[in-house]
PALO-93308 format. One record per residue (C-alpha): residue number from 1; z, y, x. Coordinates in nm, 2 decimals, m for minus. Example, Ala and Ser with C-alpha at 12.3 -4.5 7.8 and 13.67 -1.06 7.14 Angstrom:
n|z|y|x
1|0.78|m0.45|1.23 .
2|0.71|m0.11|1.37 .
REM end
This chain:
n|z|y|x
1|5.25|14.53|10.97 .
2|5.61|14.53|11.07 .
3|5.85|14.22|11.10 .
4|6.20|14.30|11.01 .
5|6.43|14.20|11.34 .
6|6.79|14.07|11.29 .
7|7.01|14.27|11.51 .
8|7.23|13.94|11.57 .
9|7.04|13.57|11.70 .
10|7.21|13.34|11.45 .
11|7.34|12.96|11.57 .
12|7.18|12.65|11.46 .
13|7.38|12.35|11.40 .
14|7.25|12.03|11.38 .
15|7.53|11.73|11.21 .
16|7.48|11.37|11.23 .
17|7.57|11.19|10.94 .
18|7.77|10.87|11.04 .
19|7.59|10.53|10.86 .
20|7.32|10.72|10.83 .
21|7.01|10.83|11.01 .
22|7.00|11.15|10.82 .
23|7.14|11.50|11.02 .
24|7.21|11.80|10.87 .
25|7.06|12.11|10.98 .
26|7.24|12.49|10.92 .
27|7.17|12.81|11.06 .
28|7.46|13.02|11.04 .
29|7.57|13.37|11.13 .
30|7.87|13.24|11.36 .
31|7.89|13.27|11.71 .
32|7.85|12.95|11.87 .
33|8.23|12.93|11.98 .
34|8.33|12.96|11.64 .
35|8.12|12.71|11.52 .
36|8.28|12.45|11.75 .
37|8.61|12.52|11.73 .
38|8.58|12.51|11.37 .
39|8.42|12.16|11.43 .
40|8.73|12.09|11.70 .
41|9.00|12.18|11.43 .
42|8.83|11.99|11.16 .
43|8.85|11.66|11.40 .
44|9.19|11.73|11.50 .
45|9.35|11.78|11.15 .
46|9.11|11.54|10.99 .
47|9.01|11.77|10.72 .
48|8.63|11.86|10.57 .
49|8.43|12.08|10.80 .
50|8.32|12.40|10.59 .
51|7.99|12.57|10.71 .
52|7.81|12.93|10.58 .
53|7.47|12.95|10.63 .
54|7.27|13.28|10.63 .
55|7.23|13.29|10.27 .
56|7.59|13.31|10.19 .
57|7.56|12.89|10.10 .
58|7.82|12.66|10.19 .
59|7.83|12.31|10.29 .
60|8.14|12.11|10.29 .
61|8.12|11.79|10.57 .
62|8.39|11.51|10.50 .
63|8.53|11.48|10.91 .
64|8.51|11.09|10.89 .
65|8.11|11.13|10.82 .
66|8.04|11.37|11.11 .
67|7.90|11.16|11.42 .
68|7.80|11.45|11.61 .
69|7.77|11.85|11.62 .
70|7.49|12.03|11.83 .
71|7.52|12.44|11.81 .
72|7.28|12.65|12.02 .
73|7.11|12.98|11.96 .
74|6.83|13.02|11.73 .
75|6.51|13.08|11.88 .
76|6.29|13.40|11.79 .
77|5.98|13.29|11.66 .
78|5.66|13.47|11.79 .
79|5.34|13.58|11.56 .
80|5.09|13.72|11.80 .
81|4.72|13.67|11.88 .
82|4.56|13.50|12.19 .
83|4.25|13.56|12.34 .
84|4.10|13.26|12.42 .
REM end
């Protein structure tokens, strides 16, 4: 059996949700840089930030509800079998 392999490691974002407890969580095909300065210019012009995710969704975050933006790099996830 063969696992398909994306040629490109996507970015996860994690939101935090001012007055709130709940964070978002988006994987999206950006590169991390673009994901924050999109975050950067959304704070500095005090407009909605406006994510893709990998499925071609889109999430619209008012700025005056974001409390925080984490981006890093996706981690591969590994299927194997150990011998014990």
């Amino acid at each position: 059996m063969t696992t398909k392999k994306s040629a490109t490691a996507n970015t996860e974002i994690r939101i935090g949700i001012a007055d709130s407890s709940q964070e978002l969580h988006i994987s999206s095909e950006l590169t991390q840089e673009k994901v924050v300065a999109a975050a950067k210019e959304s704070m500095d012009k005090g407009e909605a930030l406006l994510l893709t995710d990998v499925k071609g969704r889109q999430t619209l975050i008012p700025q005056s509800k974001i409390a925080f933006v984490e981006v890093g790099e996706s981690e591969e996830r590994k299927v194997g079998f150990a011998s014990l």
